[in-house]
N, C-alpha and C positions, 0 to 999 in steps of 0.2 A: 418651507424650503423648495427650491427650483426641481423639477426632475429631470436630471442629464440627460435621460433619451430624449425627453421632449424639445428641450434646447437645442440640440445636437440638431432634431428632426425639423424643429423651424429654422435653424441657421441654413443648414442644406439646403430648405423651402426657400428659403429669401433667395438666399443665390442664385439657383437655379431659376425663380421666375427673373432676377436682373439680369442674368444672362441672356436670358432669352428677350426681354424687353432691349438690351443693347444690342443686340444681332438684329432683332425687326427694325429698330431705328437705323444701325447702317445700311440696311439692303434697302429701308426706305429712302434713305438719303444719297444712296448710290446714284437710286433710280432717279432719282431726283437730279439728280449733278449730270447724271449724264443725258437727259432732258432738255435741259436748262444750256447745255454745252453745244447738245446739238443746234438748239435752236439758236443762237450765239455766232454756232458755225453757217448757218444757214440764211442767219441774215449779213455776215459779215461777205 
């Protein structure tokens, strides 16, 4: 049998490290877009 604290304690685990992996990927992609925009701006 499973033991509910432990499931509980990796459910929490997963989420929290996908949280955090989605949050690095937007601020990555931010940077990224507003980069990409300026230089866009800069050559337009």
């Amino acid at each position: 049998m499973e033991n509910p604290l432990f499931r509980d304690l990796f459910l929490g685990f997963t989420r929290a490290v996908f949280l955090f992996l989605r949050l690095g990927l937007e601020s990555y992609a931010e940077k990224n877009f507003s980069l990409s925009a300026k230089r866009k701006i800069i050559l337009l």
